[in-house]
N, C-alpha and C positions, 0 to 999 in steps of 0.2 A: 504493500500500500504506500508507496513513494509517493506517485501522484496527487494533487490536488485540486481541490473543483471548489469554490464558492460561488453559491449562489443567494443571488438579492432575493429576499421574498419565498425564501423555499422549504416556508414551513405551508405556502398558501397553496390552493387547491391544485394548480397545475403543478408549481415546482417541488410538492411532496411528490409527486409523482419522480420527476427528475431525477429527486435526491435518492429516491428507491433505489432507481436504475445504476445511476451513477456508484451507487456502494455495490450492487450487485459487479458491476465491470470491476471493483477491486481496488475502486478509488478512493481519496479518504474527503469526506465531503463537510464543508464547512457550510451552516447556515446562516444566509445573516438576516437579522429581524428585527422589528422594533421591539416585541415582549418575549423574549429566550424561558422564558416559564409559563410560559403558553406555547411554545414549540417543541415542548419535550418531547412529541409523539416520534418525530421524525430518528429517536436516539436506537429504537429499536433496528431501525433497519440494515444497519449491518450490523458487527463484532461490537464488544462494548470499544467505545472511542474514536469508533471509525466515523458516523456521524455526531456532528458537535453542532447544535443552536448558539449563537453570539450574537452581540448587542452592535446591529447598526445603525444610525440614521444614515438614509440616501442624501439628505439637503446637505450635509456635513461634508467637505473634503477628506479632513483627514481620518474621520469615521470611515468611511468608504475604504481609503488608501489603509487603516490598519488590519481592516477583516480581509484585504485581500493579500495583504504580504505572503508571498511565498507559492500563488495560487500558480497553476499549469492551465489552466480554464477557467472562467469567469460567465457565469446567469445571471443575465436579469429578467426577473419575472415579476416586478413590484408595478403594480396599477392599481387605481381607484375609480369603481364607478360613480362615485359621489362627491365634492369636496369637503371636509373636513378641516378647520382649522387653516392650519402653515400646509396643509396636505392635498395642495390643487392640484388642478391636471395640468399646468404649466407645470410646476415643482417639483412633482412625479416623475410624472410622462416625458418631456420635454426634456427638464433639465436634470435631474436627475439618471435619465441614461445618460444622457451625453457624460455626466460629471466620469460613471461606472468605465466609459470607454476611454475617456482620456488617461483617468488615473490606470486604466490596466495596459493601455500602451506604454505610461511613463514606466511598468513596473514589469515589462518585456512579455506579458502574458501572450501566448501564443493563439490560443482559440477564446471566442467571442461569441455566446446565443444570446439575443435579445428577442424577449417575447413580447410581441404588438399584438394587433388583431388586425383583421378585414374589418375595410372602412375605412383605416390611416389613410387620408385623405386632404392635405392643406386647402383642399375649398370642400370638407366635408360641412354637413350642414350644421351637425354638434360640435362644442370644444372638447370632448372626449376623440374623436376623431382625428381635429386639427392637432391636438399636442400629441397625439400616438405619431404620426406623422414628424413630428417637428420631431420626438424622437430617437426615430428611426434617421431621420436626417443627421442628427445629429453625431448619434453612435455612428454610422457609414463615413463620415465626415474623420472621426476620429481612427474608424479601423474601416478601413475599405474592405477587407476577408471576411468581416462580423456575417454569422448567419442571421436574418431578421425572421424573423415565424409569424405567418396571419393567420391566428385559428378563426374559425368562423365558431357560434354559440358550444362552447365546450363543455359533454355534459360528463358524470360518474358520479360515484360513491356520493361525494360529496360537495357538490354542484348546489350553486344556488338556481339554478333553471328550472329545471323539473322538479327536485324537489320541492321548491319554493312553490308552485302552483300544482301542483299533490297535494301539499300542506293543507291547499284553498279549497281545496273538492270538499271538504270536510265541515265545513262553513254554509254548505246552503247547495239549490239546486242550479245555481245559475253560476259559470266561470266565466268574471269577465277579462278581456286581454286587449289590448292595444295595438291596432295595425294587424287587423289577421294575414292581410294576405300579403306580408312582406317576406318574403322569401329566405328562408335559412340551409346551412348546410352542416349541420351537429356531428362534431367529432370526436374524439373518447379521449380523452385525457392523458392515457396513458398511450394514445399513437401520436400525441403531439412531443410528449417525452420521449419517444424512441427515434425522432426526427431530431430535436434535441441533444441526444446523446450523440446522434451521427455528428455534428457540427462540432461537439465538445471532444472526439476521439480524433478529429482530424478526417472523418472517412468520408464530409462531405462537403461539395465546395462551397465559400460564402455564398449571400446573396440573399433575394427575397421570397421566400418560398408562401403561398398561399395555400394554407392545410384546413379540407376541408370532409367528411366523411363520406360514403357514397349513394348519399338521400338527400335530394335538394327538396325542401315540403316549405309549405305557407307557416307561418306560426299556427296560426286555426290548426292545421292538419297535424301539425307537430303536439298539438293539445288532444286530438282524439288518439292521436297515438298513447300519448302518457293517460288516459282515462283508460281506454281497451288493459292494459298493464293493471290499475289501479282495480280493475272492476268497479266502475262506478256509472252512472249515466248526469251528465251533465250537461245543461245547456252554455255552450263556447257564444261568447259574445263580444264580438268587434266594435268596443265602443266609438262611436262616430269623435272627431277632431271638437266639435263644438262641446263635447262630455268630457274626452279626455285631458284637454288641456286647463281646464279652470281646475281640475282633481288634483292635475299635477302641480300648478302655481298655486295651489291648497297646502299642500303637504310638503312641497317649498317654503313654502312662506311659515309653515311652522316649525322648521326647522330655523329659521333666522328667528321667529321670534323667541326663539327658547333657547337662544345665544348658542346654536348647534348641540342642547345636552338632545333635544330628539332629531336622531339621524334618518330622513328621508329615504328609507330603504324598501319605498313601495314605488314610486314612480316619481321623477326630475323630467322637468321639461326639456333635459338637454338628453333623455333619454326619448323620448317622442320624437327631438329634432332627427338623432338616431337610427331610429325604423322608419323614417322615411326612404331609408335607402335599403336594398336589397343584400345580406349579409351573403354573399353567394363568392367563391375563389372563380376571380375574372377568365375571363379567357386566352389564351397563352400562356398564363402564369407558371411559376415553376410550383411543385406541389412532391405530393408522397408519391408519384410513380419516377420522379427524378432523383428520390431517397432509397427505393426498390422498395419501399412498404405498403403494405394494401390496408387500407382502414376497415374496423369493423363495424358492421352497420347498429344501428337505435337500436332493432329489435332485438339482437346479441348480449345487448349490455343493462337495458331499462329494468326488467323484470330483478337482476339483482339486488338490485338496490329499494325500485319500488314499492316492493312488498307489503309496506309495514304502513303503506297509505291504503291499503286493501281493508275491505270492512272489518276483517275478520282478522288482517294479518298474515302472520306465516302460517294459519291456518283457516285459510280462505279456502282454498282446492278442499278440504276437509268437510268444511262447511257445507258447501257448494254440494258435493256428493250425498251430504247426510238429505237435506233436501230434493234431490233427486230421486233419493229410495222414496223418501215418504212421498214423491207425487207418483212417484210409479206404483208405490202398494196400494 
């Protein structure tokens, strides 16, 4: 275990995936994070000491430049969909990569994955968009080899997407959802970390790759999918722009008035500006067939996790049969 890999944010939903990976290849993997006692989960996944959680702020230079001392490869996977405090999506997104690549050119580091999304866009219609974008410019500016990754809606284990509106089936007969027929292309988490790791081993070449599964669906359609999973019947509702947008400047605006202690973690109007646009890996783009990996589809992966939104649970199927005798007898 000579080698070394720190990555930004890689206690969070994508980059605990990475860090799996990366300990499994034999690496010793350094997290870096804002709360290291909220990222202990990451400690199991290799040998004891091979993964390690530490204390970074990305706004910080020399925070930055001390969790990567000595690193062989550098992740950054640190995004916000919301702002917080000091914690915009300038600040983040923007400059915060950028800080991650310069300090790891200053400090000879050989390989570079920065995680963005599809969308990164400087005349996208969100500022979530425009600083993914600014970036990715950024980092490329600093390390021309850097691999950049656009996942499109990444879902797994522990995904706020689906889970999150699973949660909602539970609440009533009616889901509602914003922009049904904005087009997505949902990909598993753990094939965006084995794209990842290709970039951090050296085995693939820089550049911009747009990673997306092999199911392009509406949101709407991506919701009857997660209910068929759930076993549930729900009416999916596309709320019109003149509903959604005063719900979302609602719950904005109470998040400003409670000097951000309540975090808008239902809907931002900069998340509306957002799905205006189709979350889809363009066409030419480079992607997982120029990685040689095949993604695996929604219906391979939703059921494991979903389960436990199921009326009955892990034992729904149980349920379900018991019912069946008694309509049969």
């Amino acid at each position: 275990m000579s080698k070394l890999v720190t990555i930004y944010g890689g206690s969070g939903f994508v980059g605990r995936y990475i860090a799996r990976r990366m300990a499994k290849e034999g690496w010793r993997v350094r997290v870096a994070v804002r709360r290291p006692n909220e990222a202990m989960h990451v400690k199991p996944y290799g040998v004891p000491g091979q993964v390690e959680p530490i204390f970074c702020n990305i706004r910080d230079d020399a925070s930055v430049a001390a969790v990567m001392t000595g690193s062989d490869a550098v992740v950054n996977c640190v995004g916000v969909l919301n702002e917080l405090g000091k914690n915009t999506f300038d600040a983040v997104h923007a400059e915060g990569a950028g800080r991650i690549a310069r300090i790891a050119v200053e400090q000879g580091v050989a390989n570079m994955v920065h995680v963005s999304a599809i969308g990164a866009d400087a005349d996208a219609p969100s500022a979530y968009g425009r600083t993914k974008a600014a970036g990715e410019a950024a980092v490329l500016k600093h390390m021309p080899n850097a691999m950049v990754l656009r996942p499109s809606v990444v879902f797994g284990t522990e995904d706020n997407f689906f889970n999150r509106f699973a949660g909602m089936t539970r609440l009533g007969p009616v889901l509602p959802i914003a922009s049904g027929k904005t087009l997505f292309q949902p990909v598993f988490a753990d094939d965006v970390a084995k794209a990842a790791v290709k970039g951090l081993l050296g085995e693939a070449a820089g550049g911009v790759y747009e990673l997306g599964g092999p199911e392009v669906k509406s949101f709407s359609a991506l919701m009857q999918d997660m209910l068929s999973v759930v076993h549930r019947r729900r009416l999916v509702v596309s709320l019109p722009g003149i509903v959604a947008w005063p719900m979302a400047f609602g719950f904005d605006m109470m998040q400003a008035a409670s000097f951000q202690l309540i975090s808008n973690g239902v809907l931002t109007r900069d998340q509306l500006r957002g799905l205006k646009r189709d979350n889809v890996v363009a066409e030419g783009a480079m992607g997982f067939a120029d990685l040689d990996l095949q993604p695996v589809t929604l219906g391979s992966v939703l059921p494991d996790y979903l389960w436990k939104f199921r009326p009955a649970g892990q034992y729904d199927a149980i349920t379900g049969s018991a019912r069946n005798l008694r309509h049969d007898g």
